[in-house]
PDB file as gemmi writes it, atoms N, CA and C in Angstrom:
CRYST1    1.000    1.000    1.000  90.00  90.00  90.00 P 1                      
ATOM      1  N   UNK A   1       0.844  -1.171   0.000  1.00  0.00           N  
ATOM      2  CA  UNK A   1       0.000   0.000   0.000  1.00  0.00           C  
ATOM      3  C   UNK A   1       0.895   1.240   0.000  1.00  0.00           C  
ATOM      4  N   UNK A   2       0.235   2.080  -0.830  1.00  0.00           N  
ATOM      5  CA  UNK A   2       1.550   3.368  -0.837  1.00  0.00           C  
ATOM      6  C   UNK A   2       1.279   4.360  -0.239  1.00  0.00           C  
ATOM      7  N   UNK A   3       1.828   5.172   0.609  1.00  0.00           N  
ATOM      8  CA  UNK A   3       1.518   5.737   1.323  1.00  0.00           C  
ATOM      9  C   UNK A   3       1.230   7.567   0.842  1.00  0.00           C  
ATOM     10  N   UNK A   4      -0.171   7.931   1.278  1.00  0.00           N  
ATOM     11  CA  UNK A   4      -0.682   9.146   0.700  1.00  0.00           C  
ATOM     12  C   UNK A   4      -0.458  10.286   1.222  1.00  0.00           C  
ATOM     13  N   UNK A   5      -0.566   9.962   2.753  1.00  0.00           N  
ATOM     14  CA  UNK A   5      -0.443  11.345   3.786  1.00  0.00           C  
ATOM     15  C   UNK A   5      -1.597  11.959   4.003  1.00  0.00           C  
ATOM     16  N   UNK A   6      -2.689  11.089   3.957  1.00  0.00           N  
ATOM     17  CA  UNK A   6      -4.304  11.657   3.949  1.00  0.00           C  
ATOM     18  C   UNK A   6      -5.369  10.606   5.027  1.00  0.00           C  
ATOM     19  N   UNK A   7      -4.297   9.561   5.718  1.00  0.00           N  
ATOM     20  CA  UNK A   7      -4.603   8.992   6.617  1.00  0.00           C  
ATOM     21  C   UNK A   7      -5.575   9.700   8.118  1.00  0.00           C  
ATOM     22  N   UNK A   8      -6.632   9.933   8.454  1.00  0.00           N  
ATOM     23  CA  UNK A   8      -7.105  10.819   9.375  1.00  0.00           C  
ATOM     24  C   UNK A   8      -7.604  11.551   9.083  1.00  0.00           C  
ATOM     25  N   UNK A   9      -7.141  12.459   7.964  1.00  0.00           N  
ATOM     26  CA  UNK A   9      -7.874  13.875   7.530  1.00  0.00           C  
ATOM     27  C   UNK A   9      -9.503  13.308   6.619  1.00  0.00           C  
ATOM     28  N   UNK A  10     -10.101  14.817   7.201  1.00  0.00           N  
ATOM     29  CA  UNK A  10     -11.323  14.870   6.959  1.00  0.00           C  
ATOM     30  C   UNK A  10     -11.283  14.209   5.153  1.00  0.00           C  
ATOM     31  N   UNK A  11     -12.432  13.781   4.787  1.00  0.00           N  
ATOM     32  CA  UNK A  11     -12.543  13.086   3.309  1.00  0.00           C  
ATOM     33  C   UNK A  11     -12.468  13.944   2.630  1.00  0.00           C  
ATOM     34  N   UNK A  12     -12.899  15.816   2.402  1.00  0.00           N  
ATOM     35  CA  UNK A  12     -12.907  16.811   1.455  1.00  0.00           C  
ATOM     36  C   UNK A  12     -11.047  16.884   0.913  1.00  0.00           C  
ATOM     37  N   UNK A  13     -10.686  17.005   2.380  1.00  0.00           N  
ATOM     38  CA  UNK A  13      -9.308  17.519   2.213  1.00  0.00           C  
ATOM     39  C   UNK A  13      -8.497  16.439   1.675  1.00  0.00           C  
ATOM     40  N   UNK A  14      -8.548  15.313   2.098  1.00  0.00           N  
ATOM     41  CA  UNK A  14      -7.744  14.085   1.070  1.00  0.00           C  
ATOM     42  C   UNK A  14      -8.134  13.972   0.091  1.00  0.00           C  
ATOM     43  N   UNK A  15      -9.225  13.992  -0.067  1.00  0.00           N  
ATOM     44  CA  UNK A  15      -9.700  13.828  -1.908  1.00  0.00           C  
ATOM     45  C   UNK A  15      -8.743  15.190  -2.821  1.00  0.00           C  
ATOM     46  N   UNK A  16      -8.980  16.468  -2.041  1.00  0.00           N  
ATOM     47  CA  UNK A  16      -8.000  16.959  -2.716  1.00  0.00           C  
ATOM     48  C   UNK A  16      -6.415  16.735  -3.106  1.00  0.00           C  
ATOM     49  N   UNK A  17      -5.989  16.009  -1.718  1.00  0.00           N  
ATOM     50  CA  UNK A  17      -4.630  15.621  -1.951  1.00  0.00           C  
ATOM     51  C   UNK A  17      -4.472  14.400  -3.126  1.00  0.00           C  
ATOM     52  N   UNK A  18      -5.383  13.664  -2.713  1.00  0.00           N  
ATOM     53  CA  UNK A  18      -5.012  12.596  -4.087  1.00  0.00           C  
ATOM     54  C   UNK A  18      -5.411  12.846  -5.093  1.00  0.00           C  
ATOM     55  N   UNK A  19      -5.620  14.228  -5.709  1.00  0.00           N  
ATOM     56  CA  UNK A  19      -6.094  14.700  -6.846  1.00  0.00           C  
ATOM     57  C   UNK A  19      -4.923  15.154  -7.377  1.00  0.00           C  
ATOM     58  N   UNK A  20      -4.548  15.553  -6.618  1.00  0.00           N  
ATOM     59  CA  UNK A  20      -3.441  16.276  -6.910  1.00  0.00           C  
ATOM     60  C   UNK A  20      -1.811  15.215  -7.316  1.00  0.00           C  
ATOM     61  N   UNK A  21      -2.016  14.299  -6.737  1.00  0.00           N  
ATOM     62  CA  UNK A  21      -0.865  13.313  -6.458  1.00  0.00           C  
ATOM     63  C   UNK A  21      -1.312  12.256  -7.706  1.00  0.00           C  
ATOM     64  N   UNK A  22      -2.288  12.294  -8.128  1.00  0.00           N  
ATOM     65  CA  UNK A  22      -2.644  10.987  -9.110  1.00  0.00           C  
ATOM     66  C   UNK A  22      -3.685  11.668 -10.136  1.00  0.00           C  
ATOM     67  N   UNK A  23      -3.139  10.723 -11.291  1.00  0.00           N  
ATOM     68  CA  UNK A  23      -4.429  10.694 -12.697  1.00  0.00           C  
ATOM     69  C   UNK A  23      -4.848  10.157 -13.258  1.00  0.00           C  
ATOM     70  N   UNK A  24      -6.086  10.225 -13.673  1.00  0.00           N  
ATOM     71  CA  UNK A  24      -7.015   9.864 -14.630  1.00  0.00           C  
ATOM     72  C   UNK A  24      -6.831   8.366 -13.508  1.00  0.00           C  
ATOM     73  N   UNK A  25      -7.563   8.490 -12.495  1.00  0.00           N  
ATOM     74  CA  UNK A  25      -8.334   7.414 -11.224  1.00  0.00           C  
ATOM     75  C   UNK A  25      -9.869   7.551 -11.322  1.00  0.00           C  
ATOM     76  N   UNK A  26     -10.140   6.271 -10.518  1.00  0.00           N  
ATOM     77  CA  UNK A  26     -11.670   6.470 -10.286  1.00  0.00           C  
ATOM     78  C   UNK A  26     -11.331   6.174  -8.402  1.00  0.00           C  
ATOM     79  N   UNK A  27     -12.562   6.628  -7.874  1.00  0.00           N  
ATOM     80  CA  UNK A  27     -12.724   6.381  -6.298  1.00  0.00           C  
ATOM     81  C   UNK A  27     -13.525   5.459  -5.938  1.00  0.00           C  
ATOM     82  N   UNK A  28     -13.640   4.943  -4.836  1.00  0.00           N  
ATOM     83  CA  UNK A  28     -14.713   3.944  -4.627  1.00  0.00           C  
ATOM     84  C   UNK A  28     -14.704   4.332  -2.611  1.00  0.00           C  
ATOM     85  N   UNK A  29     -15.810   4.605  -2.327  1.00  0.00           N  
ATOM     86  CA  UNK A  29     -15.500   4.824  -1.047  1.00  0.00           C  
ATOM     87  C   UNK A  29     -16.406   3.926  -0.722  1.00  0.00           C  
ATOM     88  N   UNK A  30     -15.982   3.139   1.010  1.00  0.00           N  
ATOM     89  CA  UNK A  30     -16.769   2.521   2.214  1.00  0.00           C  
ATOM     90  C   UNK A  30     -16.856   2.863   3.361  1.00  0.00           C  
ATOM     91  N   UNK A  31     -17.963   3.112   3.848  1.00  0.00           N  
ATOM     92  CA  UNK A  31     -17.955   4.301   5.070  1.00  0.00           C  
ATOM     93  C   UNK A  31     -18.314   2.814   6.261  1.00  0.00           C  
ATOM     94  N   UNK A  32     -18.162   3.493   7.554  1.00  0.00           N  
ATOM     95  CA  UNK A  32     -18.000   2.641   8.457  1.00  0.00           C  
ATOM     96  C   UNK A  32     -18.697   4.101   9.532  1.00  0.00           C  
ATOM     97  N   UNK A  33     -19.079   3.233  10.467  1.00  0.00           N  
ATOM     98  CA  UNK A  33     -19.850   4.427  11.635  1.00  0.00           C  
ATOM     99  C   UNK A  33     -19.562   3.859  12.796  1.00  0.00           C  
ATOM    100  N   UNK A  34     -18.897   4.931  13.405  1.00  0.00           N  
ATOM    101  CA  UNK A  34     -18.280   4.695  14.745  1.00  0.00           C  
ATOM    102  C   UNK A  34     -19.448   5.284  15.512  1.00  0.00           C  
ATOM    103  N   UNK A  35     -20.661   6.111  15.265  1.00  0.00           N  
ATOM    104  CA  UNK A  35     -21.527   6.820  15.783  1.00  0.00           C  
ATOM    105  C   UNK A  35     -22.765   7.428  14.871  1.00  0.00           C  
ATOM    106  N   UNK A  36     -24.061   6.441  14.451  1.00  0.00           N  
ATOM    107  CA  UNK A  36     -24.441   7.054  12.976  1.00  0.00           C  
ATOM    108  C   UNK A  36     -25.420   8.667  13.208  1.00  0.00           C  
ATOM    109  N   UNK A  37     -25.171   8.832  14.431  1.00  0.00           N  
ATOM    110  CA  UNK A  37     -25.848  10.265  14.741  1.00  0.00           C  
ATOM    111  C   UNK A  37     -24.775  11.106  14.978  1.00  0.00           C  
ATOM    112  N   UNK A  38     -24.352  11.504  13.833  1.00  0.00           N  
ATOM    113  CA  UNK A  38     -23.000  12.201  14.080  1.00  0.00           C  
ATOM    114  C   UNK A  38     -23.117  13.305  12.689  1.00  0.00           C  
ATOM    115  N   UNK A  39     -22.544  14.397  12.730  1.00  0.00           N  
ATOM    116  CA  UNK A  39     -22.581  15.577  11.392  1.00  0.00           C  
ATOM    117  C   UNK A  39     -21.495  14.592  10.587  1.00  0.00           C  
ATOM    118  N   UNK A  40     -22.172  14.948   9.604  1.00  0.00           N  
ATOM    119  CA  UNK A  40     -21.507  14.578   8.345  1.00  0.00           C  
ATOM    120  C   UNK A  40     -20.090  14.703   7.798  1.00  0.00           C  
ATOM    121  N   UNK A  41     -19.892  16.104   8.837  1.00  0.00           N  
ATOM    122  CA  UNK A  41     -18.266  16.927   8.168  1.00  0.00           C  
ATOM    123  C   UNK A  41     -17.182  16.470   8.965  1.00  0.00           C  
ATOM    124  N   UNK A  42     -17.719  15.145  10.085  1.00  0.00           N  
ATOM    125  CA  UNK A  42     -16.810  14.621  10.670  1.00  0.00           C  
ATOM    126  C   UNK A  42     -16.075  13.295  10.092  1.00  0.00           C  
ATOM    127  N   UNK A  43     -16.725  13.121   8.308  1.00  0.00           N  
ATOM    128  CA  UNK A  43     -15.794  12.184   8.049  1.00  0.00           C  
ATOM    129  C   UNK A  43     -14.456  12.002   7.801  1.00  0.00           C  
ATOM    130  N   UNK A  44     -14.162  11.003   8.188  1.00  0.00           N  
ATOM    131  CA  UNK A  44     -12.635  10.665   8.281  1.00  0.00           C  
ATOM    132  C   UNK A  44     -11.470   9.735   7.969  1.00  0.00           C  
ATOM    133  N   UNK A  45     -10.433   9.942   7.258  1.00  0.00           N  
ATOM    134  CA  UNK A  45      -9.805   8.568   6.132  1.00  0.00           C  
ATOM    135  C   UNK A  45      -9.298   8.145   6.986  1.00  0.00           C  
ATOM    136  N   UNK A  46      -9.461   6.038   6.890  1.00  0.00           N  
ATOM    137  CA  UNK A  46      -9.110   5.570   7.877  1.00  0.00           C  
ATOM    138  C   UNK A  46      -8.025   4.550   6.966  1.00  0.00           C  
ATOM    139  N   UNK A  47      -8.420   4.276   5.858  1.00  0.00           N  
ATOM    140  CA  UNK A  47      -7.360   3.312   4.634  1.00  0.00           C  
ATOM    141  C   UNK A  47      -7.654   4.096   3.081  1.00  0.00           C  
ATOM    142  N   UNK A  48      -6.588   3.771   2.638  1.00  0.00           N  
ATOM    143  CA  UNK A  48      -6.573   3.875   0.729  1.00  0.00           C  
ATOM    144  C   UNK A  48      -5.492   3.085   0.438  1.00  0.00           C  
ATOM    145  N   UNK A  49      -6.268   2.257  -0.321  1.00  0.00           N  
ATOM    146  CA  UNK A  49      -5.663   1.404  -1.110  1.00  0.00           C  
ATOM    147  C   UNK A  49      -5.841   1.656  -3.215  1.00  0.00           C  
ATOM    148  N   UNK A  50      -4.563   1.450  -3.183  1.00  0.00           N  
ATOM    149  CA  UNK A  50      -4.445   1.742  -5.133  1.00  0.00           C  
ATOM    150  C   UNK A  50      -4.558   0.615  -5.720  1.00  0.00           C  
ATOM    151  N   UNK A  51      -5.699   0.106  -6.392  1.00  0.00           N  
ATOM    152  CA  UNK A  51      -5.342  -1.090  -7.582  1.00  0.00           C  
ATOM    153  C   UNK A  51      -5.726  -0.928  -8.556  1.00  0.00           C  
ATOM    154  N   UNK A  52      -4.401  -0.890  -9.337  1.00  0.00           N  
ATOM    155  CA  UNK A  52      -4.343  -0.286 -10.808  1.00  0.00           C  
ATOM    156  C   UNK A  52      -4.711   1.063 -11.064  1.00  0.00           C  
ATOM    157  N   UNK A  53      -6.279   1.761 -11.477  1.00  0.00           N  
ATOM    158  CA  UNK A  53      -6.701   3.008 -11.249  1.00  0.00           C  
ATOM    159  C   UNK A  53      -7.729   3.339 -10.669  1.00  0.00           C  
ATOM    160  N   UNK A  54      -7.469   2.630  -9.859  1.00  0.00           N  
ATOM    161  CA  UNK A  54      -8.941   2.898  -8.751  1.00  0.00           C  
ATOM    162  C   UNK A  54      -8.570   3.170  -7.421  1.00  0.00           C  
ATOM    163  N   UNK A  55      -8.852   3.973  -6.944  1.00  0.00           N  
ATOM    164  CA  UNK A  55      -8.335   4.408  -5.356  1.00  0.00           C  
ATOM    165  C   UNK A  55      -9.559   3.802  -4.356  1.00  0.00           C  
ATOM    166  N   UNK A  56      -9.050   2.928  -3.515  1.00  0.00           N  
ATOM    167  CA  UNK A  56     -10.219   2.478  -2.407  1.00  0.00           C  
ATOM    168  C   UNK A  56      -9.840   3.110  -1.081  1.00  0.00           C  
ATOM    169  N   UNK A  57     -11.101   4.049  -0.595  1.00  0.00           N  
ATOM    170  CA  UNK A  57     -10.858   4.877   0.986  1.00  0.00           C  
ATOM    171  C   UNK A  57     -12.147   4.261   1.722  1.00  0.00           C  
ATOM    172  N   UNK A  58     -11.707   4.067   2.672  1.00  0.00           N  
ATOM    173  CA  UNK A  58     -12.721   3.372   3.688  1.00  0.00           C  
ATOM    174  C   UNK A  58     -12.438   4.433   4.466  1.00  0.00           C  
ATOM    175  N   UNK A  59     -13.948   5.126   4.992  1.00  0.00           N  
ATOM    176  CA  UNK A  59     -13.934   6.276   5.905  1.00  0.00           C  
ATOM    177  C   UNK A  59     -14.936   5.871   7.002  1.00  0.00           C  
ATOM    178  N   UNK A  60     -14.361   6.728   8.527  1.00  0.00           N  
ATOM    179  CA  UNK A  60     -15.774   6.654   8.984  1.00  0.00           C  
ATOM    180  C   UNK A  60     -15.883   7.854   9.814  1.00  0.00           C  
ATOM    181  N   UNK A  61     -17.339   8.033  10.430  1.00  0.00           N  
ATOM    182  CA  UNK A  61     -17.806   8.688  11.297  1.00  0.00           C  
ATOM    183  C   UNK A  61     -17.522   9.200  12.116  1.00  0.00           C  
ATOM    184  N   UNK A  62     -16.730  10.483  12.974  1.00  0.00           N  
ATOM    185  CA  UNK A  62     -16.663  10.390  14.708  1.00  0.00           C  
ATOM    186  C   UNK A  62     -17.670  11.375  15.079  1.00  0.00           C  
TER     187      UNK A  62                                                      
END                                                                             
């Protein structure tokens, strides 16, 4: 797994970073809920994984 530097940060702000770091990808996100009554803007990257051109981020909730 290669490492992004977007581990933790909110999902807006990593999506920008791996925009920036990679091209012509697709995303695929899986959310996970640590709390499902929680604001929305608390999501948070917990993995990304690269295969081939597809970026997989599993995010969740706090």
């Amino acid at each position: 797994m290669e490492n992004y530097d977007v581990l933790g940060l909110e999902l807006e702000e990593g999506l920008k970073i791996l925009k920036d770091k990679l091209d012509n990808f697709h995303i695929n996100i899986t959310e996970t809920y640590v709390n499902k009554e929680v604001d929305n803007s608390q999501r948070r990257i917990l993995r990304v994984k690269k295969e081939n051109n597809t970026v997989n981020i599993v995010i969740g909730y706090f």
